[in-house]
C-alpha positions in Angstrom: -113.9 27.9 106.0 -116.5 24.8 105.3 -118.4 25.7 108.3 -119.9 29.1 107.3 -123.3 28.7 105.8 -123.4 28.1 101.8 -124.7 31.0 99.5 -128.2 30.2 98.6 -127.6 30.5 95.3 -124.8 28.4 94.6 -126.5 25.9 97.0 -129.5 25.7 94.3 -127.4 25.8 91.1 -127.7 21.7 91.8 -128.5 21.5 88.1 -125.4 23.3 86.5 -123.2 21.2 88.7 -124.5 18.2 87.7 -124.7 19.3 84.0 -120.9 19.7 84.0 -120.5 17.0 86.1 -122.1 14.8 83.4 -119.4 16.8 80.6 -116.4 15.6 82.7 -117.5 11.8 83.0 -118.7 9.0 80.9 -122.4 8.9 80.4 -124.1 7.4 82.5 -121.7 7.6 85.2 -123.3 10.1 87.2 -125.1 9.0 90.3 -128.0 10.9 93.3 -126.4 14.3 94.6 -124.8 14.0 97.6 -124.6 16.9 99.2 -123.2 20.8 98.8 -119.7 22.1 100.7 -118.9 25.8 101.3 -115.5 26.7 100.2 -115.8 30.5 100.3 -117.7 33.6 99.8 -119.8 32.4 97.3 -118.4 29.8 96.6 -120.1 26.1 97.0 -119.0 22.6 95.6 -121.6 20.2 94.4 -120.8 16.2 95.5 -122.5 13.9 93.4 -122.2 9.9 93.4 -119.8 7.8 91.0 -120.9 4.7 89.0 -117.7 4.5 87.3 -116.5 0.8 88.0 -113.7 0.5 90.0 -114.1 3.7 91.8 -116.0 2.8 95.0 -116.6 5.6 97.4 -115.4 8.4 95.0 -117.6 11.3 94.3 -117.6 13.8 91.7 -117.0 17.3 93.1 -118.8 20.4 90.5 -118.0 23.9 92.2 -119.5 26.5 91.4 -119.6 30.5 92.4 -120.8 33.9 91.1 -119.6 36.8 91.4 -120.2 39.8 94.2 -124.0 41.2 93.3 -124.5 39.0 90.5 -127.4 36.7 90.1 -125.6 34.2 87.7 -123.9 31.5 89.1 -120.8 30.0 86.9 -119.1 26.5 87.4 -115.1 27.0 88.3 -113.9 23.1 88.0 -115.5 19.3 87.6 -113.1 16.9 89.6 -113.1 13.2 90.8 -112.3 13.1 94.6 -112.3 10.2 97.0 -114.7 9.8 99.5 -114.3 8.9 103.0 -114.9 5.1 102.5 -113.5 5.2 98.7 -111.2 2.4 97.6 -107.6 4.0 97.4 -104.4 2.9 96.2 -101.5 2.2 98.8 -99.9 4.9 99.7 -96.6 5.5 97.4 -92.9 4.2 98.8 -89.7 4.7 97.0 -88.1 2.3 95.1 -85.0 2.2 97.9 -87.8 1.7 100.5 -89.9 -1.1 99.2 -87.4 -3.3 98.0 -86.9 -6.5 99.6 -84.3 -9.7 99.9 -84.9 -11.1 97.0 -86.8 -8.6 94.6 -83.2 -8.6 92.3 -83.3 -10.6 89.3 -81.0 -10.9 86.4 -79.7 -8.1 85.0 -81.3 -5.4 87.5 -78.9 -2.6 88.7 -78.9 -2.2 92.3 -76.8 1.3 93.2 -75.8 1.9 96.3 -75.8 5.8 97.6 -72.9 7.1 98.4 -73.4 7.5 101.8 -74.4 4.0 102.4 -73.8 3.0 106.3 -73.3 -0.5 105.4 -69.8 0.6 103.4 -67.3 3.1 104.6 -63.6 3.6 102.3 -61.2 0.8 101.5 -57.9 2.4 102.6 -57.2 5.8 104.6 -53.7 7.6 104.8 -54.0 9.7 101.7 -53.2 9.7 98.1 -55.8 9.0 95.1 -58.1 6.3 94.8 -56.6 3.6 92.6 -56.7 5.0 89.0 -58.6 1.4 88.1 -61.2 1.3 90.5 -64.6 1.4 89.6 -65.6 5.0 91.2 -67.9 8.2 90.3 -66.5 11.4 89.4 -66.9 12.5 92.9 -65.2 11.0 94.1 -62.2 11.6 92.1 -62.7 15.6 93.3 -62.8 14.8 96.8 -59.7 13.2 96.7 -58.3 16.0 94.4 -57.9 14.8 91.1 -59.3 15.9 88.0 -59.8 12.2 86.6 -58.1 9.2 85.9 -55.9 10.6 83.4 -54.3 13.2 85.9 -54.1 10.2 88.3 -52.2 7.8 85.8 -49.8 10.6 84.7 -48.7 11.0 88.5 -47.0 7.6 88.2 -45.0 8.7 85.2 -41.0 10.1 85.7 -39.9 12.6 83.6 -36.5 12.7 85.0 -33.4 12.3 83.2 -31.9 8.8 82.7 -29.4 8.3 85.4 -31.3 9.6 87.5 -33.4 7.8 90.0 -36.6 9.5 91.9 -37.9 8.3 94.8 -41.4 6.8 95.5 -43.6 8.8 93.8 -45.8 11.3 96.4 -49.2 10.5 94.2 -50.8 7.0 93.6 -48.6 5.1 95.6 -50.9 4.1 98.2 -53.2 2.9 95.9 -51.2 1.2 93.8 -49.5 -0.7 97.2 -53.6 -1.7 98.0 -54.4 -3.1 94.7 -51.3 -5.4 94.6 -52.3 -6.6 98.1 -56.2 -7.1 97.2 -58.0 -3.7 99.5 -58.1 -2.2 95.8 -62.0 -1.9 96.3 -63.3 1.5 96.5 -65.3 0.8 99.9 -65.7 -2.3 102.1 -68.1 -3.3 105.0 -68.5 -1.4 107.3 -69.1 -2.1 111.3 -72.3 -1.4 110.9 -72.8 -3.4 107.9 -70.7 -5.8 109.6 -73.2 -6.3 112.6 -76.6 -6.3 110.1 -74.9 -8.8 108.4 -74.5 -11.3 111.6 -77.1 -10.0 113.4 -79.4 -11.3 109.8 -77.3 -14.7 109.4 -78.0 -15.8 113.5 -81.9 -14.6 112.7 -81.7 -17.5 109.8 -79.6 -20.1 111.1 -79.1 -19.3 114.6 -79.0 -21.1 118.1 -82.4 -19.9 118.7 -84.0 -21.4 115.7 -86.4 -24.7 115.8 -83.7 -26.9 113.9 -80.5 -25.7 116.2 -83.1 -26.5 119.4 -83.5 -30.1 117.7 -80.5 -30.7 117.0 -78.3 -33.4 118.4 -74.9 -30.7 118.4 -73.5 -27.5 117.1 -72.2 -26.8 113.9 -68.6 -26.3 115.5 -68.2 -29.9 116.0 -69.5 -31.0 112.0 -67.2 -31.8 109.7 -69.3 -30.1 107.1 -68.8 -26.5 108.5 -66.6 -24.3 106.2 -64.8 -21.8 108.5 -64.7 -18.3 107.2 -62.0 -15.8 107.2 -61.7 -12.9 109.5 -63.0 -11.7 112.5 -66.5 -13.4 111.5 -64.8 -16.8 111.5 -65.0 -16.5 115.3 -69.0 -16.9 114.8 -69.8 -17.6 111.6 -69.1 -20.8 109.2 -70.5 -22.1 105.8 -72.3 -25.5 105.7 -71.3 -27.8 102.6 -73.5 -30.4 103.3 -75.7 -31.4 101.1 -78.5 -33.2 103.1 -79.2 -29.9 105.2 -81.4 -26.9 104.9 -78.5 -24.8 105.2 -76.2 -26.2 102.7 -74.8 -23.0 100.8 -75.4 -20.5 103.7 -73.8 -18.8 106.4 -74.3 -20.3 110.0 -73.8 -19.3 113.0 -71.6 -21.9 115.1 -74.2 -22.2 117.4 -76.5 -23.9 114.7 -77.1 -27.4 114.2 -79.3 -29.8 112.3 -79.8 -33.5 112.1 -77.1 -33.9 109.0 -74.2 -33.6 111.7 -71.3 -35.3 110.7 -71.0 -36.6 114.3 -75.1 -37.0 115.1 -74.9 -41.3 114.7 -72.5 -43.4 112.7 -75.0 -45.8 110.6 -74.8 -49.5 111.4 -73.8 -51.5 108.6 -75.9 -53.8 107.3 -75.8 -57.6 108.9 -74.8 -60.2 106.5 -75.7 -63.7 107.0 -72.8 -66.2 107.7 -72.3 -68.6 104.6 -73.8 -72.1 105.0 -71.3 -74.8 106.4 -71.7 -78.3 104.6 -70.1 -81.2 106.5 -68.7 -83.5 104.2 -67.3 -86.1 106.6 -70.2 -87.3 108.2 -73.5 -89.0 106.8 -76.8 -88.6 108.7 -79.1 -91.6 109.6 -82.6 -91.0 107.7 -85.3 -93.5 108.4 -87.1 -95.2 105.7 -90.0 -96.9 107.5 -91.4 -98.3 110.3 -89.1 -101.6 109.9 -92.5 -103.9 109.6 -92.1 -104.4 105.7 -95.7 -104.3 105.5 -98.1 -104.6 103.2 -96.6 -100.8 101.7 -98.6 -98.2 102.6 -97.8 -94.8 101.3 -96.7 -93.6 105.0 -94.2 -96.2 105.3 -92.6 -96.2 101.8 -93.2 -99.4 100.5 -94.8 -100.6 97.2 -97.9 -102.3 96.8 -96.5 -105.3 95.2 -94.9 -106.5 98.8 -91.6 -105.3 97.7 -90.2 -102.5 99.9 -87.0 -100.4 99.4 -86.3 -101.3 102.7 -86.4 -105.0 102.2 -82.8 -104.2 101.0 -82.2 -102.4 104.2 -83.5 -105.8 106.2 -81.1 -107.7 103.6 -77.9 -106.4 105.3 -79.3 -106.5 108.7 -80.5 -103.0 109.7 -83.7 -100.8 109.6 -81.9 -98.0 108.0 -80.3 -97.2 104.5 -77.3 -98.2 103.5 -74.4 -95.7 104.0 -72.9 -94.6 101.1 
């Protein structure tokens, strides 16, 4: 349709396109014509640069047409189109799509749909849902009830006393369930099962930096909380502290250097106490035994009186024992 040749008078009614070009934006905003498109018999729109801020590469698009064997040329619609360089917005994605680990804070709502793959029913082999679970209406008319009401009333005898009714056909399954804790509506499924470990070994997996690094396996630590199930087999919780995945699921095949078993830390050494000898005096000499005349090396006074002029007194070169 845009290849055909443009009527030559649309083509030159440049000027009324640009007039209601000009009506449609801000003043001002208008920029140098850009060229002219055939859309039809007659019918040609007018491109014509935007200085609107923001809008880089758009144009604004003025066709106009006239009618068959008329000479007066009419404008049919002003509109702001992007260009084939213009700056454009990402291309939309649902809410469902675009959400990430992560993106839900306090008091967001995540629903799940009811077809979710991740979760499949609670309990098979018949009868209602449990009349207190926490499910939509359908629900309820899948599994034939009209509501909880109906469900609730199902429990109720209306025999006559004396006489003693069996188990009653409706809500007993899901009244056995509840007592026993599989009262929830819809648990993990095999699917969601496998995501789940095939996301937890991603994290804290054998094939991660820290488990390459490390001196042994989670399934030897004394930290690892085992879990309950058929994911106990695999899967553990670390309570340590000290490691990056204190809190989280691991996979047994993990490891860091907090292992409970990785090196038992030396204790500190502690000097031995000092041992006094109390039975024994050493010998300390005072001098040289000259009794000189007392120089400061050999301990004497410079009167000519030494301290070990006493020492000579008893007959030895060394002090007195005590």
């Amino acid at each position: 349709m845009r290849g055909r040749t443009p009527d030559r008078l649309c083509a030159e009614a440049v000027e009324l396109a640009r007039e209601a070009a000009r009506e449609a934006a801000h003043p001002g905003r208008i920029g140098d014509h850009l060229g002219a498109v055939a859309e039809g018999d007659r019918v040609v729109t007018h491109f014509f640069a935007c200085l609107e801020p923001g809008y880089r590469g758009w144009r604004w698009a003025a066709t106009v047409a006239r009618a068959s064997r008329a000479r007066v040329v009419t404008v049919d619609e002003t509109v702001l189109l992007p260009g084939p360089d213009a700056l454009l917005a990402p291309e939309w994605v649902p809410w469902s799509e675009r959400l990430r680990p992560g993106d839900l804070g306090p008091g967001d709502l995540l629903p799940t749909e009811a077809d979710d793959l991740r979760l499949e029913p609670g309990y098979t082999g018949g009868g209602d849902p449990s009349p207190h679970a926490a499910v939509v209406e359908a629900a309820w008319e899948e599994a034939g009830a009209e509501g909880v009401a109906e469900a609730e009333d199902a429990d109720v005898s209306t025999n006559e006393p004396g006489e003693f009714p069996g188990v009653p056909a409706r809500g007993s399954i899901a009244a056995v369930v509840e007592e026993i804790g599989m009262g929830r509506p819809r648990v993990l499924s095999r699917y969601g099962l496998h995501a789940a470990a095939d996301r937890w070994e991603e994290a804290f997996g054998s094939k991660t930096p820290m488990a390459q690094a490390a001196p042994a396996s989670c399934e030897s630590c004394g930290f690892l909380v085992p879990m309950a199930g058929s994911l106990r087999q695999a899967f553990g919780v670390c309570a340590n502290e000290f490691s990056p995945a204190d809190g989280r699921v691991v996979s047994l095949a993990f490891g860091c250097g907090a292992h409970s078993e990785a090196a038992v830390m030396p204790r500190t050494p502690r000097p031995a106490p000092p041992v006094i000898d109390e039975t024994r005096v050493d010998d300390l000499p005072l001098g040289n035994g000259t009794g000189g005349s007392g120089s400061p090396g050999d301990g004497s006074s410079g009167d000519g009186s030494s301290r070990d002029g006493g020492a000579q007194a008893d007959g030895s070169g060394t002090a007195p024992r005590t």
